[in-house]
C-alpha positions in Angstrom: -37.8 -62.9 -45.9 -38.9 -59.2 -46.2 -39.1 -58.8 -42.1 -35.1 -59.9 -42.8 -34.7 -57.0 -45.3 -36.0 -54.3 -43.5 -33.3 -53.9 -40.8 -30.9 -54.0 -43.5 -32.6 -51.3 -45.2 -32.4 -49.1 -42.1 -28.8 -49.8 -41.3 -27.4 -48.6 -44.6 -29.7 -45.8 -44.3 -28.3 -44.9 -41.0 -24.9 -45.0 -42.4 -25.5 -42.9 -45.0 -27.1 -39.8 -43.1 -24.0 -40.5 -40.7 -22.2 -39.9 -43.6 -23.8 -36.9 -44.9 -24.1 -35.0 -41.3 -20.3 -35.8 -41.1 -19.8 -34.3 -44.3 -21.9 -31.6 -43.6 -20.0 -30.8 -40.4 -16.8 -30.8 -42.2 -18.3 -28.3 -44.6 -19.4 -26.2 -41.9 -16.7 -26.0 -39.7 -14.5 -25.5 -43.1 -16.5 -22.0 -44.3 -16.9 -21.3 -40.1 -12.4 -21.3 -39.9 -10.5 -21.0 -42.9 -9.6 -17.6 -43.6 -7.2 -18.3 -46.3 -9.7 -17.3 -48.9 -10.3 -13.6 -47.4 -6.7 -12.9 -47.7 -4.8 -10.0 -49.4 -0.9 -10.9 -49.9 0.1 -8.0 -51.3 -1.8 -5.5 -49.2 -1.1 -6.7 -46.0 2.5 -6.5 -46.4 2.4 -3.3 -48.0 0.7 -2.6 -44.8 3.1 -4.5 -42.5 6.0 -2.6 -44.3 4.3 1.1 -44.2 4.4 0.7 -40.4 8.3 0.0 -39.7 9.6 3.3 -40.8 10.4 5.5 -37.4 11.0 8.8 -38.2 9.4 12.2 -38.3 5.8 12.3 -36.8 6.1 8.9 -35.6 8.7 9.6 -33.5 7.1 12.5 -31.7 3.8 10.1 -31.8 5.6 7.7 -29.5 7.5 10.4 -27.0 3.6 11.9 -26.4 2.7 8.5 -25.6 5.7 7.3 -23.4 4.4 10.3 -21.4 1.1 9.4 -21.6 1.7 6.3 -20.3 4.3 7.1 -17.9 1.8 9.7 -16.4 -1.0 6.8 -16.1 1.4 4.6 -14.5 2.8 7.2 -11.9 -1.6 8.0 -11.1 -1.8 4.9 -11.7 -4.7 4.8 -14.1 -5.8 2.4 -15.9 -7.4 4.3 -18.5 -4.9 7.0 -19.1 -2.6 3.5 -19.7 -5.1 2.4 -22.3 -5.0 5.7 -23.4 -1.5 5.6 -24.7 -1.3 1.6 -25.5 -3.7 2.9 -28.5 -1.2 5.5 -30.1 2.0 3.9 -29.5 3.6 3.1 -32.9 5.8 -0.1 -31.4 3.4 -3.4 -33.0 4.7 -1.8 -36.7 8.8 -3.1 -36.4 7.9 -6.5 -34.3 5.3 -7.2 -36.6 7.7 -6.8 -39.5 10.7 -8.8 -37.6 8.1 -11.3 -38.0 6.8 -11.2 -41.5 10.8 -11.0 -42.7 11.4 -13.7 -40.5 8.5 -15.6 -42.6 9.1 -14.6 -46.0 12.9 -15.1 -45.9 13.1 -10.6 -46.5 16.1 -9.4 -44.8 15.7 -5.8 -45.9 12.8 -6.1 -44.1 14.5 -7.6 -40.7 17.1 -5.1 -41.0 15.1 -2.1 -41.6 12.7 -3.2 -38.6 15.1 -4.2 -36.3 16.9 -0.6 -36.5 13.6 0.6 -35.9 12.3 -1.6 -32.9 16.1 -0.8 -31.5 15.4 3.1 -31.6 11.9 3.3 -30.5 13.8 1.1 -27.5 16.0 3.8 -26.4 13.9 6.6 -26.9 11.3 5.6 -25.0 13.6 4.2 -22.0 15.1 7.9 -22.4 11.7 9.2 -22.2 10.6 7.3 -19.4 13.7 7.9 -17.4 13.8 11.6 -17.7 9.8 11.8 -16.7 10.0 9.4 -13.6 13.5 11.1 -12.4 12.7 14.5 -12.1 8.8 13.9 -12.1 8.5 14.9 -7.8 5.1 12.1 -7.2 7.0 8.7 -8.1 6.0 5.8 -6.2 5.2 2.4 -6.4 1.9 1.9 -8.1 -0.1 -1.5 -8.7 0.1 -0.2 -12.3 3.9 -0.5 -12.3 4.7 -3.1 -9.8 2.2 -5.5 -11.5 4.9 -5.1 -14.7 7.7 -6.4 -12.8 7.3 -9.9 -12.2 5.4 -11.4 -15.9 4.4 -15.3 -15.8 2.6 -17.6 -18.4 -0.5 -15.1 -18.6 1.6 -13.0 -19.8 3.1 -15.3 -23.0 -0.3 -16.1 -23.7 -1.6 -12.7 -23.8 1.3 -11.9 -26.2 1.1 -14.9 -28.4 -2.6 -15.4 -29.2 -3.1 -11.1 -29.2 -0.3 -11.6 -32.1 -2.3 -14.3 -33.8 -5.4 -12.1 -33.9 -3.8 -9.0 -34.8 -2.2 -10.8 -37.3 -5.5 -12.6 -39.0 -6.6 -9.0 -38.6 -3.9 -7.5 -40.6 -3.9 -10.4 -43.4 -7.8 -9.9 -43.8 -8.8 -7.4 -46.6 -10.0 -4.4 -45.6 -8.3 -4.2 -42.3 -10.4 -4.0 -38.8 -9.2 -1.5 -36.6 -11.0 -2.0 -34.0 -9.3 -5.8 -33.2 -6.3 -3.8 -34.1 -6.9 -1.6 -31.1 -7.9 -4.6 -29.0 -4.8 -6.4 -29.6 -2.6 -2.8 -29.1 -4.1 -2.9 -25.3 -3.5 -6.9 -24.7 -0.2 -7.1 -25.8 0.6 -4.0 -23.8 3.7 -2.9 -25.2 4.1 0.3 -23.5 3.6 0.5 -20.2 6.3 -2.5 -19.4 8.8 0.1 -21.5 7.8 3.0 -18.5 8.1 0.6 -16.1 12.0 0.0 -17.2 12.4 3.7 -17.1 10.8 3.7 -13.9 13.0 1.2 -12.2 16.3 2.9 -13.8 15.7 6.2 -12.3 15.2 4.6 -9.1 18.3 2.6 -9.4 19.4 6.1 -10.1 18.4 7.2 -7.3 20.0 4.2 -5.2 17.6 2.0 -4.7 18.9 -1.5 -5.9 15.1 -2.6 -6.0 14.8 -0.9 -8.8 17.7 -2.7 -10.9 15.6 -5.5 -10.6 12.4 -4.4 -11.3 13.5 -2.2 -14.4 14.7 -6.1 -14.9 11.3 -7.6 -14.7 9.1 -5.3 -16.7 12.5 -5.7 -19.9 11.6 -9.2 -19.5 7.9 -8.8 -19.8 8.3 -6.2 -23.1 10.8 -9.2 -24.5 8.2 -11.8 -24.0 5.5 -9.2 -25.6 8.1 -8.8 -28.5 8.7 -12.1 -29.7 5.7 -14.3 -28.7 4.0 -10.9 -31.2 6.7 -11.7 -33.7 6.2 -15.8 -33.2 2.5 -15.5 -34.2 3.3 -13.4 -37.0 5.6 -15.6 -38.5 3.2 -18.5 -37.8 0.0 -17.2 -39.1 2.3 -15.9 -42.4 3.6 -19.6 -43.2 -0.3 -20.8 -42.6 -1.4 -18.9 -45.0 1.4 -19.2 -47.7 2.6 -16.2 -48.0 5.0 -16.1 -51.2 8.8 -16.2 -50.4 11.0 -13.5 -51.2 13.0 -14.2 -54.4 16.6 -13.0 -55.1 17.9 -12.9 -58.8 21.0 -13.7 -57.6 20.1 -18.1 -56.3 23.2 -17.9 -54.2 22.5 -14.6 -52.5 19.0 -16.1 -51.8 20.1 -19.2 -50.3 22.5 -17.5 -48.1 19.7 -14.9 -46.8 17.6 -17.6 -46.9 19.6 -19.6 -44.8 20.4 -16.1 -42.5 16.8 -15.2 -41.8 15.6 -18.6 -41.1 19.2 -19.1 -38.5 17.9 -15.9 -37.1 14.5 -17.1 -36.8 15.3 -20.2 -35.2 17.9 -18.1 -32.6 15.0 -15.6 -32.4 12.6 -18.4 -31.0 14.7 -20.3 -28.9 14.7 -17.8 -26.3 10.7 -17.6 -26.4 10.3 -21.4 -26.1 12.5 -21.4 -23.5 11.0 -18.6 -21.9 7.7 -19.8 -22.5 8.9 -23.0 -20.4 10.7 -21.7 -17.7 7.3 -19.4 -16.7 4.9 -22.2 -17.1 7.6 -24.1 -14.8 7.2 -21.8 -12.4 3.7 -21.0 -12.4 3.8 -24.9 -11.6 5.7 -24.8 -8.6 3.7 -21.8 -7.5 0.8 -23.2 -7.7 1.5 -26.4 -5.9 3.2 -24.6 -3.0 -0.4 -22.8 -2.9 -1.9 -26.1 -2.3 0.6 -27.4 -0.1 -0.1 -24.1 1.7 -4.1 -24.6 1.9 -3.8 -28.8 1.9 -1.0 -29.0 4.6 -0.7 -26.2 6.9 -4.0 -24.1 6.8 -6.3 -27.2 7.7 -4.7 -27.4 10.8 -5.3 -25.6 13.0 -2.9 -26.1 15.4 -0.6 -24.4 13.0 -0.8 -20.8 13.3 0.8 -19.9 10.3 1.2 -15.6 10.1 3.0 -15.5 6.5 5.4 -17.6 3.9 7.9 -16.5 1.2 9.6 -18.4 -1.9 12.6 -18.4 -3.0 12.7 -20.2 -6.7 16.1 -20.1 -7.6 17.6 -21.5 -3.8 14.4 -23.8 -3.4 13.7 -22.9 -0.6 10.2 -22.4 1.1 10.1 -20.3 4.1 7.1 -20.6 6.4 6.6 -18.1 9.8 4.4 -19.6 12.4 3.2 -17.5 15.5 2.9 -20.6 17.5 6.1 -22.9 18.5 7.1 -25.8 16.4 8.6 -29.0 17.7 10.9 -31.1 15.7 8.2 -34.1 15.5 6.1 -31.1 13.3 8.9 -30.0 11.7 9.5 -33.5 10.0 6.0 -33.9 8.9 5.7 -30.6 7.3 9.2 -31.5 5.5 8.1 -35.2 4.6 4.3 -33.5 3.7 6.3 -31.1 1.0 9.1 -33.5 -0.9 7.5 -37.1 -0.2 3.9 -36.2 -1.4 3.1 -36.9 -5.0 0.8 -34.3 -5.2 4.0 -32.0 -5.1 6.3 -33.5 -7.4 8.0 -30.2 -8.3 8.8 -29.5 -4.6 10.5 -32.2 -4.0 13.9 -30.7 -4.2 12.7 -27.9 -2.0 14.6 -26.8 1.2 11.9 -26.1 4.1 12.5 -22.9 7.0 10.5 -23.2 9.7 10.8 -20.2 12.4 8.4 -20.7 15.0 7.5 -18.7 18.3 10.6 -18.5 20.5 7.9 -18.8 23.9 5.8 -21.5 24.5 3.5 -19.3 22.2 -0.4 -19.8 22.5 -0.6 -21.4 25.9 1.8 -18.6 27.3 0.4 -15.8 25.5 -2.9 -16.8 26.6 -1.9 -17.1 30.3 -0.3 -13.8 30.5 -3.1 -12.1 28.6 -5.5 -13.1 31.3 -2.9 -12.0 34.0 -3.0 -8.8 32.5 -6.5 -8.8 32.4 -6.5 -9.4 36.4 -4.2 -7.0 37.2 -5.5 -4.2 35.1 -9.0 -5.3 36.9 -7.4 -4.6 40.6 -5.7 -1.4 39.0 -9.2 -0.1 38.3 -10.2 -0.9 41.8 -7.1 0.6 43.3 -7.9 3.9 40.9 -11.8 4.0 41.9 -10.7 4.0 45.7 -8.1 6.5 45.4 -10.7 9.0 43.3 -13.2 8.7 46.6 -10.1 9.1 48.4 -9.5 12.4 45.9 -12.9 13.7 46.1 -12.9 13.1 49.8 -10.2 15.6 50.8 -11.8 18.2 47.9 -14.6 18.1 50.2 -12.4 18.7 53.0 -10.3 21.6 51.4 -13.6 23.4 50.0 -14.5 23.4 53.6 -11.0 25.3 55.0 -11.7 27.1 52.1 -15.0 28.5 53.6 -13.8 28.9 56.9 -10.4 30.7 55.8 -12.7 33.1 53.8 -15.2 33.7 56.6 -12.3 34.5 59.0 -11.3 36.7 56.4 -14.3 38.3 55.9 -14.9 38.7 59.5 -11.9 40.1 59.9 -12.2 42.6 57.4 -15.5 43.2 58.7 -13.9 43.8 62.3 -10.9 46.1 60.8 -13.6 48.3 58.8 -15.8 48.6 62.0 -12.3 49.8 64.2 -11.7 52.6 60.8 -15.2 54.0 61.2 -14.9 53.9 65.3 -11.5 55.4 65.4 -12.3 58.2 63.2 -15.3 59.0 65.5 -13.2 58.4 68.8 -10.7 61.3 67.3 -14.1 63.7 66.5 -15.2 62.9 69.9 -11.9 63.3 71.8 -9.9 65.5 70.0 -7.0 65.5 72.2 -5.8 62.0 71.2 -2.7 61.5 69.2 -3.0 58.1 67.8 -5.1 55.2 68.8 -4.7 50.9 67.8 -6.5 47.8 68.4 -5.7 44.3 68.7 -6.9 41.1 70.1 -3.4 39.5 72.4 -3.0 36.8 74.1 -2.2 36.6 77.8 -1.7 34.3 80.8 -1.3 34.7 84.4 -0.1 31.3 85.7 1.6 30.4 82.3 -0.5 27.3 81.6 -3.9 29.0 80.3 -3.8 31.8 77.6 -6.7 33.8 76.7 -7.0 36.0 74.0 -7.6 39.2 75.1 -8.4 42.7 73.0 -6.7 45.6 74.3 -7.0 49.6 72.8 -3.3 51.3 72.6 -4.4 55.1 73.1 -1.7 58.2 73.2 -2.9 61.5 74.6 -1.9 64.8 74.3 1.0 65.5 76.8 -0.2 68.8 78.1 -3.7 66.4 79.2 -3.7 66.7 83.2 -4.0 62.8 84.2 -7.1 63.6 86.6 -8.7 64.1 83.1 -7.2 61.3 81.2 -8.2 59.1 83.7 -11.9 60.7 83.6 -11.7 60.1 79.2 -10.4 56.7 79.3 -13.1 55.5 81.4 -15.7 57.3 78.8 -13.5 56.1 75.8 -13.2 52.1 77.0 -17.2 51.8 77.9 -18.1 54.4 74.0 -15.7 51.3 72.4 -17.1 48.6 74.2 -20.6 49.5 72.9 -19.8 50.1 69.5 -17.4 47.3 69.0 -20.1 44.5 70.4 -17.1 43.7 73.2 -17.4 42.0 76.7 -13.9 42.6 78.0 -11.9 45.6 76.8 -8.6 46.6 78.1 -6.5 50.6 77.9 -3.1 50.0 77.4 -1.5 53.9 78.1 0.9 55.3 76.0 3.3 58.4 77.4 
């Protein structure tokens, strides 16, 4: 009977410490995260209210940073960026949309709204003005990555409001999650980016309709997911109601803030749906994309573009595609479970108008060949080159030396003829030249004759005498076999 017991004993005492670790968990994770006990009512919307005013040094506050930020986008810096998220005044009025919206205050709403509004405009103006007449614009990641939000983006926004706001409600306010949420949420630099895309639509570029567009859309989202998870954090924590002494007048605001409210969030769920909607269908043409067309590799795809409000996909390929590929790819994309949000999705295929690869290929190694037997054509026709260098460097030499001997003969004939004059002073004027002659008309020889004038009053019995002295004294010094007198009268 007492081995019986004994089990019994140790169930119930398993139960029990069950029990108590359960209850000790409970406690734990209780005190670990309920915050409702560290909360100041009164101070935190004393705080929430101090910050909606827009006037005075706050304005000015917020034109230094639209140029702070404007500047950081346009150098695109990341920390000049961060630099102005941290003194923009533009968290005070959503913040208190959202408390009013939450506590039923519509002095509150209205006072905030007119301030949300004005900040608005005078930053857009700010923007606009800097990026129109600033002389660097251009497309920077910084901006361009502002254009085109999706559900990172409504995250960010909603849980950055949720921690600011836990923040804000906690007494004795920490700045420095303050700060952190400022930079998440990122109100400003979407704002620039609208002032940005209006001065190039300004300009006349319609791009930048649509991407002052996008980043309006991504500062909306900012603005009420912020203004959602104040509302939602305020009703968690119970904040008190705000009471009218008139009941009717209460009811009726009562029944306008939380109208406004709802209308207010409509647009953000919807928002928040249509971007997680899409972020779906992007991500499943990604793996469509990788699962389909990138593992094989007879598809040479070069690029692909969507087109979410046509559904249509739009795929490039460098090679050719036949209609038997074209079908599968079609059937792969709205038959396939896997894709159940492309299933309504039109498919473009554009394909290689040649017989692509094989073609390509072919003529690649043509041109290979060809410019192979253009170098051999070009290698001969240097030797060729070099060949007749040679062979003009040698007339070259030969034209000089003739030259040279020439000039050697003609100085040799100056020096002679002024001695021939010294020696026989009764000659007039003396040439020489080397002639050709023939005597039967067939041969010609070149022969070198001296053209010699006397003096008139010379008696010819001496002329004769001189020209026999003269033609054997020029033979001699002139290194001549043959020498001919040719009289002049």
């Amino acid at each position: 009977m007492e081995e019986n017991k004994e089990p019994e004993v140790s169930a119930v005492q398993v139960k029990e410490e069950a029990k108590d670790f359960f209850q000790s968990l409970k406690i734990f994770l209780k005190e670990l995260l309920d915050f409702r006990h560290d909360t100041d009512h009164q101070a935190t919307m004393e705080a929430i209210k101090g910050d909606i005013p827009f006037k005075g040094a706050t304005a000015w506050i917020l034109i230094f940073a639209v140029f702070v930020a404007s500047i950081g986008l346009n150098a695109n810096s990341t920390a000049v960026v961060i630099g102005a998220m941290l003194i923009s005044p533009l968290m005070g009025p959503i913040l208190g949309i959202g408390m009013a919206f939450a506590v039923n205050d519509i002095d509150t709403f209205k006072k905030s709204a007119i301030s949300l509004i004005t900040m608005i405009i005078l930053s857009l103006l700010t923007s606009f003005i800097f990026f129109y007449f600033f002389p660097l614009s251009e497309d920077t990641s910084e901006l361009m990555g502002r254009t085109k939000p999706d559900i990172r983006d409504v995250l960010i926004a909603f849980f950055g409001g949720l921690s600011l706001m836990v923040a804000r409600t906690k007494k004795g306010t920490v700045a420095s999650v303050i700060f952190g949420v400022a930079i998440a949420t990122a109100l400003m630099p979407p704002l620039c980016t609208v002032g940005y895309g209006l001065s190039k639509w300004a300009s006349g570029s319609s791009e930048g309709f649509w991407n002052a567009l996008g980043a309006m859309y991504l500062f909306t989202i900012n603005t009420i997911f912020i203004a959602l998870a104040t509302f939602i954090v305020l009703k968690l924590l119970r904040f008190p109601m705000y009471k009218y002494a008139n009941s009717t007048q209460r009811k009726r605001y009562a029944f306008f803030a939380t109208i406004l409210g709802i209308g207010a969030m409509i647009p953000a769920i919807y928002t928040f749906f249509i971007t997680l909607d899409e972020n779906r269908v992007n991500q499943q043409i990604s793996s469509y994309i990788s699962n389909e067309i990138k593992v094989n590799k007879s598809l040479q795809l070069m690029n692909y573009e969507v087109n979410l409000s046509n559904k249509t996909l739009s795929l490039n390929f460098f090679n050719e595609i036949n209609d038997a590929t074209k079908n599968d790819l079609l059937n792969e994309l709205t038959n396939n479970p896997e894709y159940p949000k492309l299933e309504d999705f039109k498919l473009e295929i554009k394909g290689s108008d040649t017989k692509s690869y094989e073609l390509i290929s072919s003529a690649y190694k043509d041109a290979r060949e060809e410019l192979k037997s253009s170098k051999n054509i070009i290698e001969g026709l240097n030797k060729e080159i070099e060949y007749l260098k040679n062979e003009i460097a040698i007339l070259n030499d030969r034209i000089e030396q003739d030259a040279l001997n020439k000039n050697k003969t003609t100085i040799a004939f100056s020096s002679i003829a002024k001695d021939a004059k010294i020696r026989y002073n009764t000659i007039k004027s003396i040439s020489f030249a080397n002639t050709l002659n023939t005597k039967d008309f067939i041969k010609f020889d070149t022969v070198p004759e001296v053209n010699i004038q006397w003096d008139a009053k010379l008696p010819d019995s001496i002329r004769v005498k001189k020209e026999i002295e003269i033609r054997q004294w020029l033979q001699n010094n002139m290194n001549l076999d043959t020498l001919f007198i040719v009289k002049k009268h």
